[in-house]
Chimera marker file (.cmm) of the C-alpha trace (Angstrom):
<marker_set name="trace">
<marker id="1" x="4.918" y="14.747" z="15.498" r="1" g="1" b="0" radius="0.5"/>
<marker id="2" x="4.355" y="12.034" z="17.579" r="1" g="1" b="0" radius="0.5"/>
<marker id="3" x="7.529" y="10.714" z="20.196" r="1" g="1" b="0" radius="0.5"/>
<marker id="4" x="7.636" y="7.786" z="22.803" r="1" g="1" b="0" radius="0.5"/>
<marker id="5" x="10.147" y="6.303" z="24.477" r="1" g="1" b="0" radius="0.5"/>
<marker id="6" x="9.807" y="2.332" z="24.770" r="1" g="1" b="0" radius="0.5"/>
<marker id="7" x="11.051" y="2.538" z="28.358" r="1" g="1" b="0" radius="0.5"/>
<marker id="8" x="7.998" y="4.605" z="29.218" r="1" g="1" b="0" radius="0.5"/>
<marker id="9" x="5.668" y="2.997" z="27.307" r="1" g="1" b="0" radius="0.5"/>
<marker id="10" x="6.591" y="-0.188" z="28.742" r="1" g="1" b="0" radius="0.5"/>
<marker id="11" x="5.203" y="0.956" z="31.987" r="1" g="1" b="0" radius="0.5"/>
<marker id="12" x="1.898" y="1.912" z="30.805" r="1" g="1" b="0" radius="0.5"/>
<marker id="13" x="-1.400" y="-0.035" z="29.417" r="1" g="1" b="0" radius="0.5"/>
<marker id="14" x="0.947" y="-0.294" z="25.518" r="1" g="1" b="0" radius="0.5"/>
<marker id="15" x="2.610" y="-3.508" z="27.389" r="1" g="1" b="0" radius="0.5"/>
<marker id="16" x="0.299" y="-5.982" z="26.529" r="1" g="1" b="0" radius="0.5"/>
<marker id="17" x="1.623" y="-9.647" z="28.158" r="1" g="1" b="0" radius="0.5"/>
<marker id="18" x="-0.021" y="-12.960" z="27.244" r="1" g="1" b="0" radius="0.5"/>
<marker id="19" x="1.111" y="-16.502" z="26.996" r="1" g="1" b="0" radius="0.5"/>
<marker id="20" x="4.787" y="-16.907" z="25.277" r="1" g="1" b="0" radius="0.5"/>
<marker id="21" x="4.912" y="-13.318" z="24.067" r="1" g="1" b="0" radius="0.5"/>
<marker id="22" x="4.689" y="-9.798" z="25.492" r="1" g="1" b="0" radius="0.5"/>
<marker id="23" x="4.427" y="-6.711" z="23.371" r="1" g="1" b="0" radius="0.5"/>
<marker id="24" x="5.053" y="-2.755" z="23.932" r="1" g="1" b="0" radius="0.5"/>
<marker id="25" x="2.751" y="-1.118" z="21.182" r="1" g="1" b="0" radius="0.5"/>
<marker id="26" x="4.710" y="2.150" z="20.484" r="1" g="1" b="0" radius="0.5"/>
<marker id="27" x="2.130" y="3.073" z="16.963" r="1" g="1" b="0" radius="0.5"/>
<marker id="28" x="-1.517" y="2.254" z="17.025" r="1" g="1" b="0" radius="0.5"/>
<marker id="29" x="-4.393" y="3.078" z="14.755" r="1" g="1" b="0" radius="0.5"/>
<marker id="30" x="-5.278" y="6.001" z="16.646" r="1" g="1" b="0" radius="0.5"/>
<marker id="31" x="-2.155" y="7.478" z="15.832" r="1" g="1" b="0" radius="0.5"/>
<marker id="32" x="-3.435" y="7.767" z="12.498" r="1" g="1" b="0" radius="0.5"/>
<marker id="33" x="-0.138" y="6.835" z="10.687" r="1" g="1" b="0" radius="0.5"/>
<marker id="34" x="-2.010" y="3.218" z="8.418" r="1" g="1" b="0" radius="0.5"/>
<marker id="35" x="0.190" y="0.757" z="10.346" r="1" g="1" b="0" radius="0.5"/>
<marker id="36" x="1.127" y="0.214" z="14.035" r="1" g="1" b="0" radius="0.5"/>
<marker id="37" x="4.686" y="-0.494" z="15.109" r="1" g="1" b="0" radius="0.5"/>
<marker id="38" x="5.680" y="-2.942" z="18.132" r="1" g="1" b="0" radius="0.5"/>
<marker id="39" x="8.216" y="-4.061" z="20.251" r="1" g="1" b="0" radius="0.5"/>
<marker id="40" x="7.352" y="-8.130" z="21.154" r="1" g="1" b="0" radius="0.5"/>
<marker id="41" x="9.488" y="-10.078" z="23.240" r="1" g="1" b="0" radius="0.5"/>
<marker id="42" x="9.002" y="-13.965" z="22.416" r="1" g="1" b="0" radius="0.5"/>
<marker id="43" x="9.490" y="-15.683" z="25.626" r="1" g="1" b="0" radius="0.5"/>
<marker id="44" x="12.191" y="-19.014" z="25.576" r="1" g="1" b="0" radius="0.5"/>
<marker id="45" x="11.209" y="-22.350" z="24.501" r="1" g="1" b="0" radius="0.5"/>
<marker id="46" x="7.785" y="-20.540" z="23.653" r="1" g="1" b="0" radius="0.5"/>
<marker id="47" x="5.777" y="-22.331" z="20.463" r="1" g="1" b="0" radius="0.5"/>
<marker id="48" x="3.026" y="-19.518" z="18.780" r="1" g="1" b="0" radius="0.5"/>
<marker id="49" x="0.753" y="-21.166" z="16.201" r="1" g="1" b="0" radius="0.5"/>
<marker id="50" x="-0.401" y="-17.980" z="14.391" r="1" g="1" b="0" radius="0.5"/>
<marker id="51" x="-2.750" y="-17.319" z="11.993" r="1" g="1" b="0" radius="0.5"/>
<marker id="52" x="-3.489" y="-13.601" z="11.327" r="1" g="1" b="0" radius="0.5"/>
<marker id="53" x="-6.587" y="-13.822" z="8.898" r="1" g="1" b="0" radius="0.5"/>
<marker id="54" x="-7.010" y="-9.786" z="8.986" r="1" g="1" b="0" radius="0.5"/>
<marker id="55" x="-3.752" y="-8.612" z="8.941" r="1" g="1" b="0" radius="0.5"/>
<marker id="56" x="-0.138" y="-8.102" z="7.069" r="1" g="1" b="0" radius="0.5"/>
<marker id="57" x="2.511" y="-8.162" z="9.490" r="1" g="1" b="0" radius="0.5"/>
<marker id="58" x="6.716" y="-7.356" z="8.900" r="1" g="1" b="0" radius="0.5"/>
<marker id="59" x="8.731" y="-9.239" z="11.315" r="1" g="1" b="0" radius="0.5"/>
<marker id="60" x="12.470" y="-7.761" z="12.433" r="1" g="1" b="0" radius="0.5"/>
<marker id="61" x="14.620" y="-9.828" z="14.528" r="1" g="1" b="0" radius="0.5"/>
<marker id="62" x="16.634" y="-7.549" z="17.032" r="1" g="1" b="0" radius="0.5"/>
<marker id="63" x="17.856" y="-10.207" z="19.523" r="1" g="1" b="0" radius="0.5"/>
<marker id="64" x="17.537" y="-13.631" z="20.362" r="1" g="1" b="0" radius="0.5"/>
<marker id="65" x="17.194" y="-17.119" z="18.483" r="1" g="1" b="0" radius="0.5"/>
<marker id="66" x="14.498" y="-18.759" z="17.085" r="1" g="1" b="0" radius="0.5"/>
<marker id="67" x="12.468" y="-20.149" z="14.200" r="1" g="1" b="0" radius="0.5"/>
<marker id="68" x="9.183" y="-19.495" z="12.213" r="1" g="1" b="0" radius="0.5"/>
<marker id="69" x="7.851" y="-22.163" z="9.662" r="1" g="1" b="0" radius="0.5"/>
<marker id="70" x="4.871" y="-21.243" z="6.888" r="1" g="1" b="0" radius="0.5"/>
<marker id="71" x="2.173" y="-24.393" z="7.554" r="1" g="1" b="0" radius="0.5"/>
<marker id="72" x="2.039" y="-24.210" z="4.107" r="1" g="1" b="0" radius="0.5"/>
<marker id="73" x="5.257" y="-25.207" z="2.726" r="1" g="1" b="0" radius="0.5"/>
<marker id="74" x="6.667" y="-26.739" z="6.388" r="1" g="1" b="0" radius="0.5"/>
<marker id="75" x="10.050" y="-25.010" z="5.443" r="1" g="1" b="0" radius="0.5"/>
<marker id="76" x="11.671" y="-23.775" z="8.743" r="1" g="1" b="0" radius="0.5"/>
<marker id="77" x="13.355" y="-20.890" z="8.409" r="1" g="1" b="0" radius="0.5"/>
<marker id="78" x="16.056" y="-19.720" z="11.517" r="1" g="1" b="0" radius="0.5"/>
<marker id="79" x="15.565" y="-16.282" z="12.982" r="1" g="1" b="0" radius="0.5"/>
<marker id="80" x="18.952" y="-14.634" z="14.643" r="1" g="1" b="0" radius="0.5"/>
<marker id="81" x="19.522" y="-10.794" z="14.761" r="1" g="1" b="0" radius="0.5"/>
<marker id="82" x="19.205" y="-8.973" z="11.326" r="1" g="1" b="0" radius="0.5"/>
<marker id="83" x="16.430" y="-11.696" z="9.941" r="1" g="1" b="0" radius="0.5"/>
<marker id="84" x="13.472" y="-10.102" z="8.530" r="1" g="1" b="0" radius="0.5"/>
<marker id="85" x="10.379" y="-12.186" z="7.773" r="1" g="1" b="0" radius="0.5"/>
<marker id="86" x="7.573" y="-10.238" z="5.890" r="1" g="1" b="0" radius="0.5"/>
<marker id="87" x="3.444" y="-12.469" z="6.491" r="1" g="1" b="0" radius="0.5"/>
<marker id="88" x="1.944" y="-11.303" z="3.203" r="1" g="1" b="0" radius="0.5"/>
<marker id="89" x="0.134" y="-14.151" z="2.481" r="1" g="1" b="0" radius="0.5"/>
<marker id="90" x="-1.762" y="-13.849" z="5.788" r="1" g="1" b="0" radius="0.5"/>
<marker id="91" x="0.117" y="-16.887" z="7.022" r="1" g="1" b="0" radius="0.5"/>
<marker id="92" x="-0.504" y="-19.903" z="8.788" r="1" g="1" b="0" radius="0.5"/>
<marker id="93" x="2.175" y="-20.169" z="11.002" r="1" g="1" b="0" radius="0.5"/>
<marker id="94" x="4.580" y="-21.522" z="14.088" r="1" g="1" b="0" radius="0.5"/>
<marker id="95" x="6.661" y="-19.414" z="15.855" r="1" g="1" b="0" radius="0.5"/>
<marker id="96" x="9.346" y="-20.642" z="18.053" r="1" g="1" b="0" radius="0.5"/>
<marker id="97" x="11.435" y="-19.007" z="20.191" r="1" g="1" b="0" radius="0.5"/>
<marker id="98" x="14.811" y="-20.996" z="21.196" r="1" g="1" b="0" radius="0.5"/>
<marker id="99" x="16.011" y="-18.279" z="23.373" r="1" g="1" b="0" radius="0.5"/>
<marker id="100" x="14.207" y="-14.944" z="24.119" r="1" g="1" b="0" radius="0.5"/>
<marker id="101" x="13.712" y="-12.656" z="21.122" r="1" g="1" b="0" radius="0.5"/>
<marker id="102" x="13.346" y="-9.093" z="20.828" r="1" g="1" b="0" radius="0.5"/>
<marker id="103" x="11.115" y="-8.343" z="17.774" r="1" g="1" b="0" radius="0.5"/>
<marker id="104" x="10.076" y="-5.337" z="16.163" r="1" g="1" b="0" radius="0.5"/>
<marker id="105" x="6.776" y="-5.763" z="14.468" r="1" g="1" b="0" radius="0.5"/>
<marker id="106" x="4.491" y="-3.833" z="11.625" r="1" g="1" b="0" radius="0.5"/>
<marker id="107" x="1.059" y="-4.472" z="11.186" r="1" g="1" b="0" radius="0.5"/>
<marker id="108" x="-1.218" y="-3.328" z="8.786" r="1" g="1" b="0" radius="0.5"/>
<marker id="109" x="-4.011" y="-2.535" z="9.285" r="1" g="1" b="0" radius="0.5"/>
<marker id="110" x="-2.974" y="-1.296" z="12.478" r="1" g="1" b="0" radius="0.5"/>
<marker id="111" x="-4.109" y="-2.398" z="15.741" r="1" g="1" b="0" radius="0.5"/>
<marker id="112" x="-5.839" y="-0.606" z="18.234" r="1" g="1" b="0" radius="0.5"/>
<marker id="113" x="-3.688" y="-1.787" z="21.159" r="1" g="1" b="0" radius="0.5"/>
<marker id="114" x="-5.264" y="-4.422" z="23.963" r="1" g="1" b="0" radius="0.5"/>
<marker id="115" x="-5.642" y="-7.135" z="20.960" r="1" g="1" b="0" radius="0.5"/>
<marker id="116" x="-4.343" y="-10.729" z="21.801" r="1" g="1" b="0" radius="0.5"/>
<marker id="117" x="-4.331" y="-13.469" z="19.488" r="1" g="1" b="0" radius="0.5"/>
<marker id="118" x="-7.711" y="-15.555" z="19.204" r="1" g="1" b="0" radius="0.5"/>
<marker id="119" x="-8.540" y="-19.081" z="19.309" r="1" g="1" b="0" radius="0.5"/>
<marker id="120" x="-6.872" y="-19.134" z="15.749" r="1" g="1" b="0" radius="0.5"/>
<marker id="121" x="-4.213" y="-17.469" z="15.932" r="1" g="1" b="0" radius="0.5"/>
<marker id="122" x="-4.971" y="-14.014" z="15.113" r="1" g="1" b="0" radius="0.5"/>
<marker id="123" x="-6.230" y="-10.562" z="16.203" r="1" g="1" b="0" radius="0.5"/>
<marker id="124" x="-9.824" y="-9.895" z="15.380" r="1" g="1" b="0" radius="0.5"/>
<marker id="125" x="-10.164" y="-6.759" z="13.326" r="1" g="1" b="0" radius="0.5"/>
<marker id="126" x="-11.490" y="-4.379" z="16.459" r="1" g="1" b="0" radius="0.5"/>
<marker id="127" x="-10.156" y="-4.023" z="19.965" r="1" g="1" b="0" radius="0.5"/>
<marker id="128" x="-10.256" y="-2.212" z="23.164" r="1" g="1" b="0" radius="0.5"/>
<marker id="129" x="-7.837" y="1.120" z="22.044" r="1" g="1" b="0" radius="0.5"/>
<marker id="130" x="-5.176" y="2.599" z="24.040" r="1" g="1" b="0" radius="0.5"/>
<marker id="131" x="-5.397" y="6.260" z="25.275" r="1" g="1" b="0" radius="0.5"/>
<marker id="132" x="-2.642" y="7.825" z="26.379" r="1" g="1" b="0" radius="0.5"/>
<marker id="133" x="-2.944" y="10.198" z="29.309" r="1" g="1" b="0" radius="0.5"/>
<marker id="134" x="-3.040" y="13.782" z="28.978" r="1" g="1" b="0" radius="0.5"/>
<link id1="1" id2="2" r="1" g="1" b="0" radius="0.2"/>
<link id1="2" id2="3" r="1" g="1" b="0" radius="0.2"/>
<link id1="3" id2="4" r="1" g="1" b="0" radius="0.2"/>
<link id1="4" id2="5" r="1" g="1" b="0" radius="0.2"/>
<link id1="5" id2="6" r="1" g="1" b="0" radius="0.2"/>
<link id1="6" id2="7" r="1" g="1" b="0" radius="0.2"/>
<link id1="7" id2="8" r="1" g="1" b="0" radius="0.2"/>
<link id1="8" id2="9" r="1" g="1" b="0" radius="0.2"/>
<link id1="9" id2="10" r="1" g="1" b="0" radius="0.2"/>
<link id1="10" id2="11" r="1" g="1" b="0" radius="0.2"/>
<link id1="11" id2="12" r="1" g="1" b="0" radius="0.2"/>
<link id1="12" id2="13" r="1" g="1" b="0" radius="0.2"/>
<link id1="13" id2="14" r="1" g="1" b="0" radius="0.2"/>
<link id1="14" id2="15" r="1" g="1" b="0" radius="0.2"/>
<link id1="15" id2="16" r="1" g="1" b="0" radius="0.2"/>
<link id1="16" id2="17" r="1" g="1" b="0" radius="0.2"/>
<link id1="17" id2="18" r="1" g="1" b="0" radius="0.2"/>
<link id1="18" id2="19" r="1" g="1" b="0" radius="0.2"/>
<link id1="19" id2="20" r="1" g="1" b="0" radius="0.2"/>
<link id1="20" id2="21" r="1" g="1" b="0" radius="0.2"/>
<link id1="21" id2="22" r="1" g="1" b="0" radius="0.2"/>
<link id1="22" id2="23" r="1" g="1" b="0" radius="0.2"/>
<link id1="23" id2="24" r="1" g="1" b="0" radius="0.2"/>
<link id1="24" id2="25" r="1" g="1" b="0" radius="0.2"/>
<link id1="25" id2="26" r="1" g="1" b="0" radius="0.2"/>
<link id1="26" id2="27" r="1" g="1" b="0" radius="0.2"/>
<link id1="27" id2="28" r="1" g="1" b="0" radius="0.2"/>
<link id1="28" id2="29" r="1" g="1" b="0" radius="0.2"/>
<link id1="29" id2="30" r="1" g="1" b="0" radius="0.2"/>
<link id1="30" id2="31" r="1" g="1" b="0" radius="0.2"/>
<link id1="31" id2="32" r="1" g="1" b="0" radius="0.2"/>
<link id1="32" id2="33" r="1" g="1" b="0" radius="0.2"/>
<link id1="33" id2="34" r="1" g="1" b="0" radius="0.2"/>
<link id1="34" id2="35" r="1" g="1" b="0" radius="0.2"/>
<link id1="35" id2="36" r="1" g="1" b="0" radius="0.2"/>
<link id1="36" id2="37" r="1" g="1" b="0" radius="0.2"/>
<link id1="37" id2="38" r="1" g="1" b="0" radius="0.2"/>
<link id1="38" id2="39" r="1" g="1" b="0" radius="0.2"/>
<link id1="39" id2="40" r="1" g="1" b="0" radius="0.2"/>
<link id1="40" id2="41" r="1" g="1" b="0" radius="0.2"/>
<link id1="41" id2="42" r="1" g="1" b="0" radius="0.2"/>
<link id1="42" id2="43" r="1" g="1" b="0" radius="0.2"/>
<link id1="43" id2="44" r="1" g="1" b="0" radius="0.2"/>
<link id1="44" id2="45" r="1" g="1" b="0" radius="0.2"/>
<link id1="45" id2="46" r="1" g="1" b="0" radius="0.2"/>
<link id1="46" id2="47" r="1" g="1" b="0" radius="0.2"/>
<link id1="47" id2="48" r="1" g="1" b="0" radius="0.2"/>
<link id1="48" id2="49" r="1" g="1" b="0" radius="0.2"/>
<link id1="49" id2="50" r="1" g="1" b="0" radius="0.2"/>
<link id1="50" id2="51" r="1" g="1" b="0" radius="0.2"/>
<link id1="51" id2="52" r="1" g="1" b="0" radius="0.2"/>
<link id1="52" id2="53" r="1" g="1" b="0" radius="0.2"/>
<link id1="53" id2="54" r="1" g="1" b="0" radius="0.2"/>
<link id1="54" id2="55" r="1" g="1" b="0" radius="0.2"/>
<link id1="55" id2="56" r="1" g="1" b="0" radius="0.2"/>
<link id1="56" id2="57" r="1" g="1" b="0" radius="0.2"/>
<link id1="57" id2="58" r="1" g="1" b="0" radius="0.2"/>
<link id1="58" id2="59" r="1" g="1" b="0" radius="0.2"/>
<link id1="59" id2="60" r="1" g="1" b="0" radius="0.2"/>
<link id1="60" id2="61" r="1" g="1" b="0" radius="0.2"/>
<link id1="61" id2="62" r="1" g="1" b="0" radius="0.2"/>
<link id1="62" id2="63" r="1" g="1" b="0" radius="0.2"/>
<link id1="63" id2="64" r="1" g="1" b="0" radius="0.2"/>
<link id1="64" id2="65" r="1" g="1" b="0" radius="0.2"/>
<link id1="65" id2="66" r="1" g="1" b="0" radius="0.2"/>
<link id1="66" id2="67" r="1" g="1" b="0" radius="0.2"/>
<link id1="67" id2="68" r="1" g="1" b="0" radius="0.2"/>
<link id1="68" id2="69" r="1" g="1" b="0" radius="0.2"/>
<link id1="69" id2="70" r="1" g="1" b="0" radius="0.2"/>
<link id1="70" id2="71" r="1" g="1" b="0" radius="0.2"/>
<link id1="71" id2="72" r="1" g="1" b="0" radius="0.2"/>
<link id1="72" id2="73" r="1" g="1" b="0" radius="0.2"/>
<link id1="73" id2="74" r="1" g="1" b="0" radius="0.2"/>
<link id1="74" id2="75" r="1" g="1" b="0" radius="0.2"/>
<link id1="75" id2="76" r="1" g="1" b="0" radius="0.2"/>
<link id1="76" id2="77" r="1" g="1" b="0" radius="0.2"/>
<link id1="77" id2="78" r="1" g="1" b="0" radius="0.2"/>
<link id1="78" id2="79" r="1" g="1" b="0" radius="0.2"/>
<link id1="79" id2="80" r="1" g="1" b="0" radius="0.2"/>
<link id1="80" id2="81" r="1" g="1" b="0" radius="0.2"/>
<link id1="81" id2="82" r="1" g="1" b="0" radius="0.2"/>
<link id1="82" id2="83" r="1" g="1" b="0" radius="0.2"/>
<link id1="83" id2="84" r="1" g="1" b="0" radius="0.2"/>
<link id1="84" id2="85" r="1" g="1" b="0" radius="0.2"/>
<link id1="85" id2="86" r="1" g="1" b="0" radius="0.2"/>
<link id1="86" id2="87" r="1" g="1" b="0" radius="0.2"/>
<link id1="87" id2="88" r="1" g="1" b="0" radius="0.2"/>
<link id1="88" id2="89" r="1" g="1" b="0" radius="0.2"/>
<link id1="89" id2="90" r="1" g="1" b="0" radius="0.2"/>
<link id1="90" id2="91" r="1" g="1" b="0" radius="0.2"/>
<link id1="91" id2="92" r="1" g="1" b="0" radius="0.2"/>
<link id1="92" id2="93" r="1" g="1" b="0" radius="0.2"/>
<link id1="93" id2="94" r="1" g="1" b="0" radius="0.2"/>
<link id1="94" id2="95" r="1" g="1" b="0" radius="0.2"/>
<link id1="95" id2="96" r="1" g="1" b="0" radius="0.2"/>
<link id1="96" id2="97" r="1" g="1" b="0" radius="0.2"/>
<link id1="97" id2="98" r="1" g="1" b="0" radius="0.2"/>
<link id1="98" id2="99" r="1" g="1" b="0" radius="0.2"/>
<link id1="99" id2="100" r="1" g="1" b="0" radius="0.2"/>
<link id1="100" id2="101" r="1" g="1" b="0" radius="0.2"/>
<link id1="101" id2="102" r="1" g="1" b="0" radius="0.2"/>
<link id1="102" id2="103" r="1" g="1" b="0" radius="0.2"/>
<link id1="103" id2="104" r="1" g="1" b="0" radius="0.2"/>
<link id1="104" id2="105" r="1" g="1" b="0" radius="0.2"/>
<link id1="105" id2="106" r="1" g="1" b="0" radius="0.2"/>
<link id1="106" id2="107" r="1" g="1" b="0" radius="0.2"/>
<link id1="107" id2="108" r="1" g="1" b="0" radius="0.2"/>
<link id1="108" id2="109" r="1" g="1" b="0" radius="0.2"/>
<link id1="109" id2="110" r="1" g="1" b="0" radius="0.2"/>
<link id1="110" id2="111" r="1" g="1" b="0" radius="0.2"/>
<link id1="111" id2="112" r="1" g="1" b="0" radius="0.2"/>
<link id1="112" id2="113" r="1" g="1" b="0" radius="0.2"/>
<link id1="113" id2="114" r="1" g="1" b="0" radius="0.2"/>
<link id1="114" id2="115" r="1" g="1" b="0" radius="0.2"/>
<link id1="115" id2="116" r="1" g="1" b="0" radius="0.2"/>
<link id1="116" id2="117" r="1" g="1" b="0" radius="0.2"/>
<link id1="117" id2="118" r="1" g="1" b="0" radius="0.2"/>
<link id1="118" id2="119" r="1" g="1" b="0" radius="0.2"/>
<link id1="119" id2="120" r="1" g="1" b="0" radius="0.2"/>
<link id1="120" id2="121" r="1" g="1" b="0" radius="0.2"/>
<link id1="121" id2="122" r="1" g="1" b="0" radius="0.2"/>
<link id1="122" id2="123" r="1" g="1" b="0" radius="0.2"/>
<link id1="123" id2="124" r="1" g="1" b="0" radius="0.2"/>
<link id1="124" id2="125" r="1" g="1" b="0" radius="0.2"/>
<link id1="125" id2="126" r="1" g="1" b="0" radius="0.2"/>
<link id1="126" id2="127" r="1" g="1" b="0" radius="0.2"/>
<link id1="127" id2="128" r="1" g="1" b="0" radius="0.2"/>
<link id1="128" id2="129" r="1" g="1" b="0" radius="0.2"/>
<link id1="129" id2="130" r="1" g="1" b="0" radius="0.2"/>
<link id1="130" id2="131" r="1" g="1" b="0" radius="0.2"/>
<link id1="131" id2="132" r="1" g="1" b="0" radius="0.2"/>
<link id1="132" id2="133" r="1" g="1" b="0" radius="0.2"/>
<link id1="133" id2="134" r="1" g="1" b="0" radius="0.2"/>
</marker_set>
């Protein structure tokens, strides 16, 4: 059995911080469990054009206000507390945050931990892992 605490984890190398977003990464790939599980915070007034080409991700709003909109269809859909948003097309799309949101995040296949998003959008397919200290 694995156990973390997202207090303590946010004070280690799983709090990965880049432009609009931050993220704790609680499950990785070495964890060996075929998804990884994370904690993002979208930052206010933040805009994410996402695109992930090599992954599936679930998307659970816990807090905050926002929107995300499928490039495909251009339909807008709000985000508040409760919303669940599932990317199973691998879809093109914006993010918005309209206050801060706390999300809690799937992927699959799992990431390895020190990923940020690409030119495109997305997370390549390998990564720089996360270790935890023993």
């Amino acid at each position: 059995m694995i156990v973390r605490r997202l207090q303590e984890a946010e004070q280690s190398e799983r709090r990965i911080v880049s432009e609009g977003w931050e993220s704790t990464r609680l499950a990785l790939k070495n964890d060996n469990m075929g998804f990884s599980f994370h904690i993002t915070t979208i930052y206010a007034g933040a805009e994410l054009h996402l695109h992930y080409q090599n992954h599936l991700e679930a998307v659970y709003c816990i807090s905050g206000e926002g929107s995300v909109m499928a490039e495909a269809d251009g339909v807008v859909h709000e985000i508040s507390p409760g919303t669940i948003y599932l990317l199973d097309q691998n879809d093109k799309h914006v993010l918005k945050g309209k206050t801060e949101m706390k999300m809690a995040c799937v992927f699959n296949p799992p990431l390895h931990g020190k990923e940020v998003h690409n030119a495109e959008g997305a997370y390549e397919l390998d990564a720089e892992e996360v270790r935890d200290e023993k």
